[in-house]
OpenMM code with the backbone's topology and positions (N, CA, C; nanometers):
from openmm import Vec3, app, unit

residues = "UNK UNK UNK UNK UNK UNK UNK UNK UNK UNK UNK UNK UNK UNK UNK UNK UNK UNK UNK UNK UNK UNK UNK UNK UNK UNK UNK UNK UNK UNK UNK UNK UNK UNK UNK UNK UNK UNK UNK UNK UNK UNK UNK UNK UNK UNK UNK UNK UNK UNK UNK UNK UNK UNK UNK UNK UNK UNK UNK UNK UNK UNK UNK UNK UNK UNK UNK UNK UNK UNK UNK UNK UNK UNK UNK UNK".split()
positions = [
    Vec3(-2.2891, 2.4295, -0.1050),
    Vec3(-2.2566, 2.2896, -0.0823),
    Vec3(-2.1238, 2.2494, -0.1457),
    Vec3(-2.1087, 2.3117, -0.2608),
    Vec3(-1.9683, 2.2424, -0.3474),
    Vec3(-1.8579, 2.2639, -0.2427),
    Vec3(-1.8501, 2.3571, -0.1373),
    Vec3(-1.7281, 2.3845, -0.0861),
    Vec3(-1.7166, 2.3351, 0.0327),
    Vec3(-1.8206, 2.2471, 0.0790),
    Vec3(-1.8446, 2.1718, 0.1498),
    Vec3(-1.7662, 2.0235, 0.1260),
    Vec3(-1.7948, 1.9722, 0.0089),
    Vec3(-1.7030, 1.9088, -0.0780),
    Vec3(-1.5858, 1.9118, -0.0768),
    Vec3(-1.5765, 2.0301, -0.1245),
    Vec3(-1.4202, 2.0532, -0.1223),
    Vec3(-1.3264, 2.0817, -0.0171),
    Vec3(-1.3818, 2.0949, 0.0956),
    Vec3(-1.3784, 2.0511, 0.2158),
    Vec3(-1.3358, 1.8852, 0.2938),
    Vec3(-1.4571, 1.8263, 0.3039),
    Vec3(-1.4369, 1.7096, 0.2470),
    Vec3(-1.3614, 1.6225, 0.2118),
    Vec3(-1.3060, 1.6356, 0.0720),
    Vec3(-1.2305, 1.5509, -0.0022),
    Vec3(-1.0513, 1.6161, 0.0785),
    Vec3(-1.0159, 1.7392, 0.0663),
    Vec3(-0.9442, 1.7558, 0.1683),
    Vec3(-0.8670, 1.7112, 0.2969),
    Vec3(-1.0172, 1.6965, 0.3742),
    Vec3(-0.9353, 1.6301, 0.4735),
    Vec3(-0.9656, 1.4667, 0.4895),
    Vec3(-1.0165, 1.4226, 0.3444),
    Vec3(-1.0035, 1.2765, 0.3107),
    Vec3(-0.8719, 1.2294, 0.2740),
    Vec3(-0.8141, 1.3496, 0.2399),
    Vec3(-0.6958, 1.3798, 0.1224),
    Vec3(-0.5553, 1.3450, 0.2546),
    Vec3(-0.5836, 1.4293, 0.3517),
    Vec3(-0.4685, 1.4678, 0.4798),
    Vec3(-0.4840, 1.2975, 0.5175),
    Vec3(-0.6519, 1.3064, 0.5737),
    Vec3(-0.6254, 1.1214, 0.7006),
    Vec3(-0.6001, 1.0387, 0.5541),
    Vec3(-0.6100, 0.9970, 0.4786),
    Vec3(-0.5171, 0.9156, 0.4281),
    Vec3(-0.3816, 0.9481, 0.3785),
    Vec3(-0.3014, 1.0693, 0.3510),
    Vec3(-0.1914, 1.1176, 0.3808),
    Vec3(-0.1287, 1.0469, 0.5260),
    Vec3(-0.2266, 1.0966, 0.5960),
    Vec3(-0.1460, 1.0501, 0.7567),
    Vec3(-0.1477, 0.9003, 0.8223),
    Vec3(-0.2396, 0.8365, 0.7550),
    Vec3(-0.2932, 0.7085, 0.7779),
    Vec3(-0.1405, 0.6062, 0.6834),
    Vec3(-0.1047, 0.6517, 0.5478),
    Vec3(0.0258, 0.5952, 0.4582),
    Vec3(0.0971, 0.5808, 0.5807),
    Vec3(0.1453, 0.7230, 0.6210),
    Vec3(0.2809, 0.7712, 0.6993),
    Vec3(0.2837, 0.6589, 0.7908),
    Vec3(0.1724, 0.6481, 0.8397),
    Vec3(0.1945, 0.5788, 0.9820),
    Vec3(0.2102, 0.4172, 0.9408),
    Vec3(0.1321, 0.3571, 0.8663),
    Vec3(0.0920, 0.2069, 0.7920),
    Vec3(0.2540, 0.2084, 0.7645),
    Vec3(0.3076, 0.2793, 0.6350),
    Vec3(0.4855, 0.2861, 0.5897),
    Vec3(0.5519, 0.2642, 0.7087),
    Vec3(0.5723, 0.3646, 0.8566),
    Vec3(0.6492, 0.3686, 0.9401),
    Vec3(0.6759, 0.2318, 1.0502),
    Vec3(0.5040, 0.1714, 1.0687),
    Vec3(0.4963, 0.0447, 1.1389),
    Vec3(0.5775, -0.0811, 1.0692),
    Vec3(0.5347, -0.0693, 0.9152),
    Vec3(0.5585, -0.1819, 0.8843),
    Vec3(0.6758, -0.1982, 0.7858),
    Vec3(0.7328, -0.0948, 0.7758),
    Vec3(0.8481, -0.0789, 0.7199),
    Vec3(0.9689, -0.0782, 0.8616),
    Vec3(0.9863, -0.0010, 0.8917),
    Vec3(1.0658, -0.0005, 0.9986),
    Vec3(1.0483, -0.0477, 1.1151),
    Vec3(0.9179, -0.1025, 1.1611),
    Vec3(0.9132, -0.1552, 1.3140),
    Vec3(0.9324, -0.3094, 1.2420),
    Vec3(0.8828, -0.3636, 1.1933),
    Vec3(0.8128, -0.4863, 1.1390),
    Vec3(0.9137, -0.5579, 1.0268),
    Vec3(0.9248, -0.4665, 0.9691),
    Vec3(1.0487, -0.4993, 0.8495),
    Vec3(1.1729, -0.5211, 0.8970),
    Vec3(1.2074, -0.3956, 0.9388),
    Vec3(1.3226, -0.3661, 1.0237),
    Vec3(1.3983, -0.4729, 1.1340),
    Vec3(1.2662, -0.5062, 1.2050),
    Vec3(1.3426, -0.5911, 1.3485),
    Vec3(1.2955, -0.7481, 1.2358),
    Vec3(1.2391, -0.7765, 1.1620),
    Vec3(1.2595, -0.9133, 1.1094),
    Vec3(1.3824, -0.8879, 1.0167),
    Vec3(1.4703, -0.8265, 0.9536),
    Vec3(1.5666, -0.8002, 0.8419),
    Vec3(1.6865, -0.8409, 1.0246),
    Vec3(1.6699, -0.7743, 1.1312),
    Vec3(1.7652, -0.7584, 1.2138),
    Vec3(1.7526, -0.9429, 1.2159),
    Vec3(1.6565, -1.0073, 1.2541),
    Vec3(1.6474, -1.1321, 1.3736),
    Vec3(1.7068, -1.2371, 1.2288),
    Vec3(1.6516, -1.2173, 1.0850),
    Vec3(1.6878, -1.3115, 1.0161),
    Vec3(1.8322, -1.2667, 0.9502),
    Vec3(1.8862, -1.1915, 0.9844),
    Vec3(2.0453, -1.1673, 0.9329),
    Vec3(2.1380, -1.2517, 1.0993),
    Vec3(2.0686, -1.2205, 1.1911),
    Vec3(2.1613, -1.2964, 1.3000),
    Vec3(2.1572, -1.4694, 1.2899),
    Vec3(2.0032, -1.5299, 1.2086),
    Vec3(1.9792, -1.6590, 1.2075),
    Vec3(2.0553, -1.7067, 1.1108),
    Vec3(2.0709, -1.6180, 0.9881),
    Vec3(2.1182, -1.6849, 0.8185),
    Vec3(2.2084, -1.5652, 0.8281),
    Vec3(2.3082, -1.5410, 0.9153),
    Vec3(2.4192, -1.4137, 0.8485),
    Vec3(2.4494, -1.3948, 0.6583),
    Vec3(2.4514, -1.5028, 0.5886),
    Vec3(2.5007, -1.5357, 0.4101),
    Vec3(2.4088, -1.4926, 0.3725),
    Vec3(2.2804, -1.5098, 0.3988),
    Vec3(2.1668, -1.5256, 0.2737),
    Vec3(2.0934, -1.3562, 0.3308),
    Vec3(2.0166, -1.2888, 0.2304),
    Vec3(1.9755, -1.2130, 0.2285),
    Vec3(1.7960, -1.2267, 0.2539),
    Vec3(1.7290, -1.1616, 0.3503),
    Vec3(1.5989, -1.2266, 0.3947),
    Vec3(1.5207, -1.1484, 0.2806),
    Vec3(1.4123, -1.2218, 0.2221),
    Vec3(1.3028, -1.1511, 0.1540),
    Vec3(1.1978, -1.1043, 0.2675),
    Vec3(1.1438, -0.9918, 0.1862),
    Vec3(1.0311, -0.9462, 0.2471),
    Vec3(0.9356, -0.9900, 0.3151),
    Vec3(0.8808, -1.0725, 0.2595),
    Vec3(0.7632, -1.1655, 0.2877),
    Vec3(0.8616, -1.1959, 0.4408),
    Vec3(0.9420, -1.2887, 0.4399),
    Vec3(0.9474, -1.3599, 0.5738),
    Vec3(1.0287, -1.2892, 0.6824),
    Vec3(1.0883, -1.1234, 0.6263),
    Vec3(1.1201, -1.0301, 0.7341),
    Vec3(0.9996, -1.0052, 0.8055),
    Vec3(0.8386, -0.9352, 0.7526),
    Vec3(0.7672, -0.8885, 0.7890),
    Vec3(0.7619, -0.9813, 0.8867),
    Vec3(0.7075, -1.1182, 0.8370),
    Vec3(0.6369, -1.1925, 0.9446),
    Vec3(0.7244, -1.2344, 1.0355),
    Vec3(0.8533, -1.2323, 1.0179),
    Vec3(0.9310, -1.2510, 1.1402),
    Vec3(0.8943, -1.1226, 1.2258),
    Vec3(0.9173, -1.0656, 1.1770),
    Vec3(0.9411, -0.9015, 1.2721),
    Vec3(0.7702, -0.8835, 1.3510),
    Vec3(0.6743, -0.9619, 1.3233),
    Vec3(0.4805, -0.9562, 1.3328),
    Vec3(0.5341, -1.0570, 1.4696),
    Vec3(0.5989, -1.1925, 1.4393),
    Vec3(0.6009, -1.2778, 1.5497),
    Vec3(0.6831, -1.2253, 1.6499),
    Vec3(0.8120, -1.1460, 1.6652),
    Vec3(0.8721, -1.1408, 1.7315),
    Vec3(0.7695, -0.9869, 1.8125),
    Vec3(0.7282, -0.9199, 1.7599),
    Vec3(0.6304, -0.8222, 1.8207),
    Vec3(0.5124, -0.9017, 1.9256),
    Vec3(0.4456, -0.9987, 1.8474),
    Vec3(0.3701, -1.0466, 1.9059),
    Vec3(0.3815, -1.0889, 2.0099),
    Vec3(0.5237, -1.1689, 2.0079),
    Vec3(0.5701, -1.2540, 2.1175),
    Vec3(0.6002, -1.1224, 2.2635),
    Vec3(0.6374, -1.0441, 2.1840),
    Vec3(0.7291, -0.9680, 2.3308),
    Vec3(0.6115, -0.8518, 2.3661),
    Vec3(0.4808, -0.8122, 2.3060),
    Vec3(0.3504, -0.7759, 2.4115),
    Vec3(0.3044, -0.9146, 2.4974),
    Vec3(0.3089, -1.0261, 2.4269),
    Vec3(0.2416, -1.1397, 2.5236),
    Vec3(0.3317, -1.1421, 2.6428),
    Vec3(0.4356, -1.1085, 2.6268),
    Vec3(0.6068, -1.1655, 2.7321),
    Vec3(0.5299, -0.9981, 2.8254),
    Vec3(0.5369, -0.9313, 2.7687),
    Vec3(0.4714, -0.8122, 2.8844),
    Vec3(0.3401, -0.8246, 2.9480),
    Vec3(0.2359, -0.8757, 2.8831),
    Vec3(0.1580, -0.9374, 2.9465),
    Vec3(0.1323, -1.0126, 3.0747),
    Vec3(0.2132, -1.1024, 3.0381),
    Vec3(0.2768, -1.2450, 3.1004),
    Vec3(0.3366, -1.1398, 3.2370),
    Vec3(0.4432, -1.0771, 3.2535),
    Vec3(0.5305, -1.0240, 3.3546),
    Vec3(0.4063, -0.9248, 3.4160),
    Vec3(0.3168, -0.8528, 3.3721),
    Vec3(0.2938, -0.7719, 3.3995),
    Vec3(0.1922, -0.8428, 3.5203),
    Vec3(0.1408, -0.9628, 3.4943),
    Vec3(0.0154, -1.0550, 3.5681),
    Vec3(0.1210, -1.1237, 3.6557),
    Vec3(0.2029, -1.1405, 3.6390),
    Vec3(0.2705, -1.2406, 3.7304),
    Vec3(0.3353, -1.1624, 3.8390),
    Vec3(0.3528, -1.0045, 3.8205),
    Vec3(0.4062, -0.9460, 3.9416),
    Vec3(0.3118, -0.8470, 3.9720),
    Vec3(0.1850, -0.8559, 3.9350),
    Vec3(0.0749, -0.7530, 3.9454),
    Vec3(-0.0347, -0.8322, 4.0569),
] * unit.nanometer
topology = app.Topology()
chain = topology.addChain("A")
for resn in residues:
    res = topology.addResidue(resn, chain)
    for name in ("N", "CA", "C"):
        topology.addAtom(name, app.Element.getBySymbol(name[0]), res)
């Protein structure tokens, strides 16, 4: 049984290894990224904090699956 365990904890060890990677990559660079882009074109001077890159970068995501949505019903 112990190596069963050790087994186990392993590939508990990898999916949350791989689970970081992906959580870091979304919300650092998809999320972060395109809100750091949209609030440097709104406030070019001021430097955006975190907090209101993310959620810019959450709304502007949000907005543009609904905008595909939207196109996808209207010519479907």
């Amino acid at each position: 049984m112990p190596l069963g365990d050790i087994a186990g904890e392993a590939l508990g060890g990898v999916f949350r290894f791989i689970a970081r990677m992906v959580f870091e990559i979304v919300v650092e660079i998809v999320l972060h990224g395109t809100g750091v882009l949209i609030l440097r074109m709104l406030r070019p001077k001021h430097e955006p904090g975190e907090t209101a890159a993310v959620l810019t970068g959450l709304v502007f995501w949000i907005a543009m699956v609904a905008l595909g949505v939207w196109i996808y019903r209207a010519t479907g």
